[in-house]
PDB file of N, CA, C, O and CB in Angstrom:
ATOM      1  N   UNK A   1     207.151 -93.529 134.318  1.00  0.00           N
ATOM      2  CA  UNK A   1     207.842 -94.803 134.183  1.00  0.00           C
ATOM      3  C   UNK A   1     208.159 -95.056 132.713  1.00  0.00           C
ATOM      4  O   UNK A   1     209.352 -95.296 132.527  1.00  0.00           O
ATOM      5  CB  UNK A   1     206.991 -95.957 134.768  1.00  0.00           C
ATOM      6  N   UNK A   2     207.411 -95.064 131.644  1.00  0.00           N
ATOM      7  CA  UNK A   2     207.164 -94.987 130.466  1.00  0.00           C
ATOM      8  C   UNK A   2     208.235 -94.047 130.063  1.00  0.00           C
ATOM      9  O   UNK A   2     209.244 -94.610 129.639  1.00  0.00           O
ATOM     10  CB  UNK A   2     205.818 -94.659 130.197  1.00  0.00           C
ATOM     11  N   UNK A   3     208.266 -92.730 130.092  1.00  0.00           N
ATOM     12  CA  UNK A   3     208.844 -92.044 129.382  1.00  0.00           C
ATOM     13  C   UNK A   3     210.460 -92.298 129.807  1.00  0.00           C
ATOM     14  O   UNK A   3     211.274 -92.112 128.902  1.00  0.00           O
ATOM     15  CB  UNK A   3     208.234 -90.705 129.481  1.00  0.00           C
ATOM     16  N   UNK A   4     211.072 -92.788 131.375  1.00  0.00           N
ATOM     17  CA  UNK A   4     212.024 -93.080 132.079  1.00  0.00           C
ATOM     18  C   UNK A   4     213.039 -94.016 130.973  1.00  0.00           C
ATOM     19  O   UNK A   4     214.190 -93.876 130.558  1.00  0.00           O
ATOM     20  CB  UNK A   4     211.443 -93.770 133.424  1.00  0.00           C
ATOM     21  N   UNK A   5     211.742 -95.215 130.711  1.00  0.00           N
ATOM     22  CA  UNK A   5     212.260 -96.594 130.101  1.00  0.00           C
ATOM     23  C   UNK A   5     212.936 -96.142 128.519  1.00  0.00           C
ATOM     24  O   UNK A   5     213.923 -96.581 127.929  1.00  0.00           O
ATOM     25  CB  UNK A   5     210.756 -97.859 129.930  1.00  0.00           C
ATOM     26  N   UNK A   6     211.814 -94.944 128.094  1.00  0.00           N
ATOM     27  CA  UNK A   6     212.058 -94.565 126.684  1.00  0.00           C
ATOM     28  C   UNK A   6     213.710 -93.621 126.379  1.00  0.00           C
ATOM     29  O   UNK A   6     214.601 -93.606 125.530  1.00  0.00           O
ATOM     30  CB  UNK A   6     210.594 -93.546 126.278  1.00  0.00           C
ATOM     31  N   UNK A   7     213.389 -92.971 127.595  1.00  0.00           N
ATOM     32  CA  UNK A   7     215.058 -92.211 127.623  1.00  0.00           C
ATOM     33  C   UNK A   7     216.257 -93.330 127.758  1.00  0.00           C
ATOM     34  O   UNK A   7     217.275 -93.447 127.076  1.00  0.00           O
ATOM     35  CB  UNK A   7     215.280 -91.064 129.185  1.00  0.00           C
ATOM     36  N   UNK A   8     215.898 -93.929 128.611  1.00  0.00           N
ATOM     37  CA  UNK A   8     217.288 -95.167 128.683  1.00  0.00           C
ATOM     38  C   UNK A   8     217.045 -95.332 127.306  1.00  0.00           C
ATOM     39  O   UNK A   8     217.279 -94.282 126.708  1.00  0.00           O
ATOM     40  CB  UNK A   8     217.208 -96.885 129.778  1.00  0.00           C
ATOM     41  N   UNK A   9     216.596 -96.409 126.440  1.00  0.00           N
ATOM     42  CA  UNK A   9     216.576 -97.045 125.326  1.00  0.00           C
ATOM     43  C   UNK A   9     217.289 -96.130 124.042  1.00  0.00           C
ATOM     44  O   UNK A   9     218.031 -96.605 123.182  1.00  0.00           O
ATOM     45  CB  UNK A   9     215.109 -97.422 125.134  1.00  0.00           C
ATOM     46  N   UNK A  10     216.892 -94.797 124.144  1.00  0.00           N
ATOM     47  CA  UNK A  10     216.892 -93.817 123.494  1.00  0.00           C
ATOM     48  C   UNK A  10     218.569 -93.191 123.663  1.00  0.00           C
ATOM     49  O   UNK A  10     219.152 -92.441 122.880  1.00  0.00           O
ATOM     50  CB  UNK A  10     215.652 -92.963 123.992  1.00  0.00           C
ATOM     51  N   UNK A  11     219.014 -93.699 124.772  1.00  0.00           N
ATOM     52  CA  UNK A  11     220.257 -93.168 125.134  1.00  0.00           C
ATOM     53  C   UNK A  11     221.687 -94.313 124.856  1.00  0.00           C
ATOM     54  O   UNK A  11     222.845 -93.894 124.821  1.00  0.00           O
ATOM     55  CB  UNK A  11     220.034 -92.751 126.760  1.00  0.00           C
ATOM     56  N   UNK A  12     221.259 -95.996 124.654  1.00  0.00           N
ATOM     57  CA  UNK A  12     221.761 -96.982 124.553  1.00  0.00           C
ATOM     58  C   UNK A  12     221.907 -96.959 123.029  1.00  0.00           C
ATOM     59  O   UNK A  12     222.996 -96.731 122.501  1.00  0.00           O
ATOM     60  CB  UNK A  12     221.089 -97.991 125.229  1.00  0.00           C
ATOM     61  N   UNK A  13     220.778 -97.202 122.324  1.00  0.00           N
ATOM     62  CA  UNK A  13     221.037 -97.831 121.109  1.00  0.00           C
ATOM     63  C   UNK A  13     219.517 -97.106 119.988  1.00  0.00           C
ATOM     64  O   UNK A  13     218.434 -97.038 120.571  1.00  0.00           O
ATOM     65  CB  UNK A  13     221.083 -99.826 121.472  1.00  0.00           C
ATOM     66  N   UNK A  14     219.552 -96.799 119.017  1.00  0.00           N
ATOM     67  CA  UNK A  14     218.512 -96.540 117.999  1.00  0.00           C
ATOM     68  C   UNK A  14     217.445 -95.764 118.407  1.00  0.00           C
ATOM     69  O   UNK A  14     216.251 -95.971 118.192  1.00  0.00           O
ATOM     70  CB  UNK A  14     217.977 -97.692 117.508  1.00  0.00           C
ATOM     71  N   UNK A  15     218.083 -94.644 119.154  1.00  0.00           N
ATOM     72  CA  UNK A  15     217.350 -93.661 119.636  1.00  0.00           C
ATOM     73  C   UNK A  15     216.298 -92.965 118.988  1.00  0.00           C
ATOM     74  O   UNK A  15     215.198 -92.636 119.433  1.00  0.00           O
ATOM     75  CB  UNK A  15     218.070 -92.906 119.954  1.00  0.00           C
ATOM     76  N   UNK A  16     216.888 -92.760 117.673  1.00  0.00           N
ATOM     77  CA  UNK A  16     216.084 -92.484 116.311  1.00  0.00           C
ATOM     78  C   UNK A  16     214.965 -93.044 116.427  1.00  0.00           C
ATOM     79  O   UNK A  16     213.944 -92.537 116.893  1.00  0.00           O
ATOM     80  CB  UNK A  16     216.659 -92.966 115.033  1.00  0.00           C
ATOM     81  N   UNK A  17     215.131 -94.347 115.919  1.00  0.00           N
ATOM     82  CA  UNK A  17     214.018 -94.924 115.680  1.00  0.00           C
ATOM     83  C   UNK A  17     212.575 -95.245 116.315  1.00  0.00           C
ATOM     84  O   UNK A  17     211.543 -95.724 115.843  1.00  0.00           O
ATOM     85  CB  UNK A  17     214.425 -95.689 115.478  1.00  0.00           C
ATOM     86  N   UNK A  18     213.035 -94.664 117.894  1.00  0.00           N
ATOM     87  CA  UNK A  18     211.944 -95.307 118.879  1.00  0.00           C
ATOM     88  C   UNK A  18     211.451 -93.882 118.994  1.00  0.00           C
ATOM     89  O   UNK A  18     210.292 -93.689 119.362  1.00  0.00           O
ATOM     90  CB  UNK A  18     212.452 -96.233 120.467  1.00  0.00           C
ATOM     91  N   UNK A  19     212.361 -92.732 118.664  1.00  0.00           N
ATOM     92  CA  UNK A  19     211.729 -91.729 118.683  1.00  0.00           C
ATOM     93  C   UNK A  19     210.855 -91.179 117.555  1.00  0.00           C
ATOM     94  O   UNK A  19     210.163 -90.205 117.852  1.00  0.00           O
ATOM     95  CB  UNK A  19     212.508 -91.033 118.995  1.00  0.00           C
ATOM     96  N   UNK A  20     210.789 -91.597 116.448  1.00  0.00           N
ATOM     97  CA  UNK A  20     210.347 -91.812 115.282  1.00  0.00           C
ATOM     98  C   UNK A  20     208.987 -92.508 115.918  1.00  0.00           C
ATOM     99  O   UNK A  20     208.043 -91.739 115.734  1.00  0.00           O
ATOM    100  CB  UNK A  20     211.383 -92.647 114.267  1.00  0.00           C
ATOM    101  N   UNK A  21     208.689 -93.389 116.422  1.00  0.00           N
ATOM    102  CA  UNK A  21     207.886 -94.883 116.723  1.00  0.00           C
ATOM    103  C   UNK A  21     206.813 -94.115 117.764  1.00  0.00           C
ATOM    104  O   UNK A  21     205.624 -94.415 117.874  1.00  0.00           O
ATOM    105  CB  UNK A  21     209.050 -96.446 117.624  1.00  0.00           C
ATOM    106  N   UNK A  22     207.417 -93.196 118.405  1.00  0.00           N
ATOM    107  CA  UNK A  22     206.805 -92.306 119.581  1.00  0.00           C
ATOM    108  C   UNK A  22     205.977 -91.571 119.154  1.00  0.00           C
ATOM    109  O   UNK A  22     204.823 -91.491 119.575  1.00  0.00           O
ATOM    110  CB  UNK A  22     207.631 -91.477 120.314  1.00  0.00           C
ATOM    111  N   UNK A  23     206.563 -90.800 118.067  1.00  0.00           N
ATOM    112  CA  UNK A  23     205.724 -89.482 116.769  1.00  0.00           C
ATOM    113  C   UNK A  23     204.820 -90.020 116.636  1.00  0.00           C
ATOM    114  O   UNK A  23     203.723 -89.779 117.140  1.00  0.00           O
ATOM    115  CB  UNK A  23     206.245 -89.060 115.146  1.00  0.00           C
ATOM    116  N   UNK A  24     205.114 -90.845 115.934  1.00  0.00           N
ATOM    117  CA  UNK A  24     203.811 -91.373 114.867  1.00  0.00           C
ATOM    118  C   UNK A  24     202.292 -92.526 115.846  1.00  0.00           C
ATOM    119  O   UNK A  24     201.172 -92.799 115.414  1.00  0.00           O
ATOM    120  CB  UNK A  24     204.910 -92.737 113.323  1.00  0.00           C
ATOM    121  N   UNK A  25     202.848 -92.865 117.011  1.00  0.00           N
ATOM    122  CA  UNK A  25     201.879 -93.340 117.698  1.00  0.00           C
ATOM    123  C   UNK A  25     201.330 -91.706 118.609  1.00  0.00           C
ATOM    124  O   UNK A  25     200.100 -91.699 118.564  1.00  0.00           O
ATOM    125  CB  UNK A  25     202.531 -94.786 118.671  1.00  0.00           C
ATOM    126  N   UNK A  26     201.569 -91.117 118.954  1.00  0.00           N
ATOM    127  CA  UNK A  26     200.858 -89.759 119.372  1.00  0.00           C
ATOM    128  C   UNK A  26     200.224 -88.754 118.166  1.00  0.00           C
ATOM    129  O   UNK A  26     199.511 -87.784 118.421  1.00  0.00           O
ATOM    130  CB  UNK A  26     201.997 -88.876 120.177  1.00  0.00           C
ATOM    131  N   UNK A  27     200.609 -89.160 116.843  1.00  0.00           N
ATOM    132  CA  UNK A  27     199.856 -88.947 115.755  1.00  0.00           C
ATOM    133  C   UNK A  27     197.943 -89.952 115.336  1.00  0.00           C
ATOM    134  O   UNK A  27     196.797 -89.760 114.931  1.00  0.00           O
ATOM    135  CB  UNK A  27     201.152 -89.310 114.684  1.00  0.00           C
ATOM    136  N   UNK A  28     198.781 -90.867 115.782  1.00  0.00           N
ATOM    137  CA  UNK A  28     197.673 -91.766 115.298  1.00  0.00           C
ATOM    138  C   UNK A  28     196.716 -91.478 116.348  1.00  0.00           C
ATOM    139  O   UNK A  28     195.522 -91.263 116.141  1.00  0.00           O
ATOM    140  CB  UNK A  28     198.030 -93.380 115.143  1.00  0.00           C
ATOM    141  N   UNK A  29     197.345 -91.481 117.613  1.00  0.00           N
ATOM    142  CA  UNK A  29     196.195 -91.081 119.177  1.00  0.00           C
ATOM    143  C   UNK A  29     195.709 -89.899 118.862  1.00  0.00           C
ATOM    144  O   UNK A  29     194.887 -89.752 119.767  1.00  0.00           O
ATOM    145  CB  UNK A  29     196.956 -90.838 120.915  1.00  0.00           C
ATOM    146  N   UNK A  30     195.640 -88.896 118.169  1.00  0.00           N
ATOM    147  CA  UNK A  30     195.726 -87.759 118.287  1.00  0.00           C
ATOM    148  C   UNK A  30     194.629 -87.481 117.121  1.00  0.00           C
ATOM    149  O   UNK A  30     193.610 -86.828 117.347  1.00  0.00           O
ATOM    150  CB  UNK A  30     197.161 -87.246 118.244  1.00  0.00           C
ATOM    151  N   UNK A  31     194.846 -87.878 116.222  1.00  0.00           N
ATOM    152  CA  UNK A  31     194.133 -87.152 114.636  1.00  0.00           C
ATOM    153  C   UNK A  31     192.627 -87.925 114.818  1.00  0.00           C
ATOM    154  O   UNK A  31     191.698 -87.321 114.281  1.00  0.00           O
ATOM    155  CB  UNK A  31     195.180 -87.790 112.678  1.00  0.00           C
ATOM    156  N   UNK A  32     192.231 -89.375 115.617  1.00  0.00           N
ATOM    157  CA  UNK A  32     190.883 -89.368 115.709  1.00  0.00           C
ATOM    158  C   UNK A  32     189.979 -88.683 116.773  1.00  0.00           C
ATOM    159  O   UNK A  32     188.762 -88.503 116.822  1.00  0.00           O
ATOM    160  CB  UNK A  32     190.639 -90.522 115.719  1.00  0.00           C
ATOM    161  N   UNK A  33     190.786 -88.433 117.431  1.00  0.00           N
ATOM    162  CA  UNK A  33     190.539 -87.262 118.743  1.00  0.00           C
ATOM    163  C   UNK A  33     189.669 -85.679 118.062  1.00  0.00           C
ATOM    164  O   UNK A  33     188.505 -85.277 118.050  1.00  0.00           O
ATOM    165  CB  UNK A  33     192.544 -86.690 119.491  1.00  0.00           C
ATOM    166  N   UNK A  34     191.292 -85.043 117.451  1.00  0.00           N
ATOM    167  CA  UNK A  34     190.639 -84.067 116.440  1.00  0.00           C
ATOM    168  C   UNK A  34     189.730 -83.955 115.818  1.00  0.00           C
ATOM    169  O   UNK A  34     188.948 -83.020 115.989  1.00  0.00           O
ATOM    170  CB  UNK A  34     191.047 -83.871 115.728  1.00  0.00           C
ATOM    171  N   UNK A  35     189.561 -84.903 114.887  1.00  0.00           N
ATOM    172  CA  UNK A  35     188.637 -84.918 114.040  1.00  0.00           C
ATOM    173  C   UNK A  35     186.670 -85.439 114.522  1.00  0.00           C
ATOM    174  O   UNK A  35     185.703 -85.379 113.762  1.00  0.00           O
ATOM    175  CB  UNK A  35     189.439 -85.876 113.035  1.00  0.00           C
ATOM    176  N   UNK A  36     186.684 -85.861 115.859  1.00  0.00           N
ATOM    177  CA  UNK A  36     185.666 -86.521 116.717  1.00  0.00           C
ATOM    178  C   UNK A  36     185.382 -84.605 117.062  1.00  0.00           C
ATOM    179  O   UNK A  36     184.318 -84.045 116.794  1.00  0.00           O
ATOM    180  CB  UNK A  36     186.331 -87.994 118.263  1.00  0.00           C
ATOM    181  N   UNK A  37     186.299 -84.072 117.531  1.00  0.00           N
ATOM    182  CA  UNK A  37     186.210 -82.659 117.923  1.00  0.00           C
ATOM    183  C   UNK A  37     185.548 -81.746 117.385  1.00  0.00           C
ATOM    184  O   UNK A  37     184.752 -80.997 117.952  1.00  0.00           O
ATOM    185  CB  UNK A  37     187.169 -82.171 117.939  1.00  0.00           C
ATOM    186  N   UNK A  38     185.875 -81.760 116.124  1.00  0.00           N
ATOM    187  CA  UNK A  38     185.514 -81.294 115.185  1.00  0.00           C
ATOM    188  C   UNK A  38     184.323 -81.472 114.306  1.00  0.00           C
ATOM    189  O   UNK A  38     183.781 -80.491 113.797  1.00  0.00           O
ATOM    190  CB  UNK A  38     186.289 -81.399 114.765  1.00  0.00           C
ATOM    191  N   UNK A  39     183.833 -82.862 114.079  1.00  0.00           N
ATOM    192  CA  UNK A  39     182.500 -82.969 113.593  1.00  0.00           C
ATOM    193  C   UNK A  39     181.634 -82.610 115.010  1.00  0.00           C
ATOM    194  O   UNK A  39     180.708 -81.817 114.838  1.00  0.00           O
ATOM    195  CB  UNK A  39     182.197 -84.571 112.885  1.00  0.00           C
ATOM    196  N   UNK A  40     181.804 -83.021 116.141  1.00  0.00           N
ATOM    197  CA  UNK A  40     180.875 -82.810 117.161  1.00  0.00           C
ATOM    198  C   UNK A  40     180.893 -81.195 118.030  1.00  0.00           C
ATOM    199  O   UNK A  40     180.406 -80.873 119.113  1.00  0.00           O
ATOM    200  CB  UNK A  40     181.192 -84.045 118.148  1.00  0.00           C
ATOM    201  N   UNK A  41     181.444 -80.644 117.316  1.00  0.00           N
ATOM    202  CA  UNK A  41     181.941 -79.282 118.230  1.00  0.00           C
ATOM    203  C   UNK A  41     180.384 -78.587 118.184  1.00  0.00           C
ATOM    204  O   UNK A  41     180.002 -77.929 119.151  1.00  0.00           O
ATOM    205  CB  UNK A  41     183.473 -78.067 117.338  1.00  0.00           C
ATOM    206  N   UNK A  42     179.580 -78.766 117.083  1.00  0.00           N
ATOM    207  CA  UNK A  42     178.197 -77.717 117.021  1.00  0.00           C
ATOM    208  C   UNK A  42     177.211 -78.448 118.269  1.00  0.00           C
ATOM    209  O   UNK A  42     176.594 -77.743 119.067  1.00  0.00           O
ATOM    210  CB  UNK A  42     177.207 -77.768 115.119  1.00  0.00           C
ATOM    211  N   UNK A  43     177.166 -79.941 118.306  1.00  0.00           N
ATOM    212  CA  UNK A  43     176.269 -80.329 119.398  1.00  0.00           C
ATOM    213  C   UNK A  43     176.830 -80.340 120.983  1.00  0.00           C
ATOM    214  O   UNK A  43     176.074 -80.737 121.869  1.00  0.00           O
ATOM    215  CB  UNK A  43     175.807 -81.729 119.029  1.00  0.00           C
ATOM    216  N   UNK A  44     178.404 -79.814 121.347  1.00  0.00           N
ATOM    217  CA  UNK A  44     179.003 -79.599 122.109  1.00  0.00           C
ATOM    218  C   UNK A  44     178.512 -78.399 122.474  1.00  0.00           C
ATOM    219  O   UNK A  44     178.216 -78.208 123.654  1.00  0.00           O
ATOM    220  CB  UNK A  44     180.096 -79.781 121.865  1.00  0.00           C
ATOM    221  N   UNK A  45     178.351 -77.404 121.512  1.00  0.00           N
ATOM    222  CA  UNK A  45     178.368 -75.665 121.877  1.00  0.00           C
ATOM    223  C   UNK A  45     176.810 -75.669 122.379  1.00  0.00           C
ATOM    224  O   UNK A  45     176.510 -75.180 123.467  1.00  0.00           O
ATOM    225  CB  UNK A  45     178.711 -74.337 120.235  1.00  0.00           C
ATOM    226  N   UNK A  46     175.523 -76.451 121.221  1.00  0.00           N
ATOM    227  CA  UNK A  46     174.863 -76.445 121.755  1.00  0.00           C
ATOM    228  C   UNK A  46     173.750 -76.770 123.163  1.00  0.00           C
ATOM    229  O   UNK A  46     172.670 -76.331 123.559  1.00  0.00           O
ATOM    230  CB  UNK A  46     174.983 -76.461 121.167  1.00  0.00           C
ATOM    231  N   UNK A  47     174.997 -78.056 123.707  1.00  0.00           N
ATOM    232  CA  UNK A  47     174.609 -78.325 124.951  1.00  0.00           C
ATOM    233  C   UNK A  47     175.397 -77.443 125.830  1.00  0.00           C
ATOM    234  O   UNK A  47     175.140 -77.106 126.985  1.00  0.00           O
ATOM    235  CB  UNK A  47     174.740 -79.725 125.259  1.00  0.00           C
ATOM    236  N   UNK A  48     176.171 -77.200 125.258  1.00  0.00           N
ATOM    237  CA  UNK A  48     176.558 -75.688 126.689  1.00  0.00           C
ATOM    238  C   UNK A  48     175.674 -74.364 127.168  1.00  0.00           C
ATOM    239  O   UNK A  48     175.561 -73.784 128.248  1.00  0.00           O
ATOM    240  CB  UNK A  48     177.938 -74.699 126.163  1.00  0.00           C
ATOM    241  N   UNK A  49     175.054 -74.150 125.739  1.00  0.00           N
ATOM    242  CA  UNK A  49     173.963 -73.246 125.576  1.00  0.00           C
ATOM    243  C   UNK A  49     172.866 -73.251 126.003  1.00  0.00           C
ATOM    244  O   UNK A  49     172.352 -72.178 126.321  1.00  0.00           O
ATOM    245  CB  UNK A  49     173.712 -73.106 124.671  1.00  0.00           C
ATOM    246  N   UNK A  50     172.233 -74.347 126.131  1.00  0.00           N
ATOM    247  CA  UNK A  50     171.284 -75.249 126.586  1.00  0.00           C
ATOM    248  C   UNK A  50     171.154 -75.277 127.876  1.00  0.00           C
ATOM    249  O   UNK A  50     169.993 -75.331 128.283  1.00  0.00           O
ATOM    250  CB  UNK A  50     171.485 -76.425 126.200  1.00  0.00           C
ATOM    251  N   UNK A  51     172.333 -75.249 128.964  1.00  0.00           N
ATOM    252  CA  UNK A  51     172.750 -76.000 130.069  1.00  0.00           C
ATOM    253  C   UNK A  51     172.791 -74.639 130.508  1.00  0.00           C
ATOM    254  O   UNK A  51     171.984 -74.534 131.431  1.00  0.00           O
ATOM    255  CB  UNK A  51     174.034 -77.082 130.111  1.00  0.00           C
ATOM    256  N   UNK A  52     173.355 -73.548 130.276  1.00  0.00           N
ATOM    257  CA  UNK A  52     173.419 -72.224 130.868  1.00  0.00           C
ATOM    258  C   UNK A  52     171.861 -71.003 130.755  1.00  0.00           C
ATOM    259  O   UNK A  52     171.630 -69.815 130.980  1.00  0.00           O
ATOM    260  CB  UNK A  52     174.807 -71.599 130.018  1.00  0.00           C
ATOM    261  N   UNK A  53     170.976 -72.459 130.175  1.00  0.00           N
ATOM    262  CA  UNK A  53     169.759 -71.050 130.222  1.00  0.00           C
ATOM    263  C   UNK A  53     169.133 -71.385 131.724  1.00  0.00           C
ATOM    264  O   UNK A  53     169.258 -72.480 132.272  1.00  0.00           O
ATOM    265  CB  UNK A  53     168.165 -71.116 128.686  1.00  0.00           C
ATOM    266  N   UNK A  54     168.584 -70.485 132.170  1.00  0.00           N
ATOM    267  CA  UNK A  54     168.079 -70.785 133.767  1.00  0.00           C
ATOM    268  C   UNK A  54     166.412 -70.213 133.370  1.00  0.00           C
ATOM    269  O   UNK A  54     166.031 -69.289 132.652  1.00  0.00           O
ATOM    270  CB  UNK A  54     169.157 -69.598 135.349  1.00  0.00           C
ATOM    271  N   UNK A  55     165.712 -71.168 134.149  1.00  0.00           N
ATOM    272  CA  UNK A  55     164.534 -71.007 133.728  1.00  0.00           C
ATOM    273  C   UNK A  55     163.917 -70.901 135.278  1.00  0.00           C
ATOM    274  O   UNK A  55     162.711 -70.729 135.452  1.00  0.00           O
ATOM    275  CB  UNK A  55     164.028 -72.189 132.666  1.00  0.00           C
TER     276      UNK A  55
END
């Protein structure tokens, strides 16, 4: 529905700009994601490790 509304708008008037507006909010969603990934990736690996020993 979302992306539907964004093509009309995008196809009428200042297509640029909303596509510009699109970037940079899937940037901002995106880089605290990464970076959460990334400091936590060693206590991630180690609960996988953890979880696959069979006792």
């Amino acid at each position: 529905i979302g992306l539907n509304q964004w093509k009309d708008q995008a196809s009428t008037a200042g297509g640029q700009a909303i596509q510009n507006l699109v970037i940079t909010g899937s940037l901002i969603t995106i880089v605290p994601l990464v970076i959460a990934f990334l400091c936590l990736q060693k206590y991630w690996q180690s609960g996988l490790a953890a979880g696959a020993v069979k006792e």
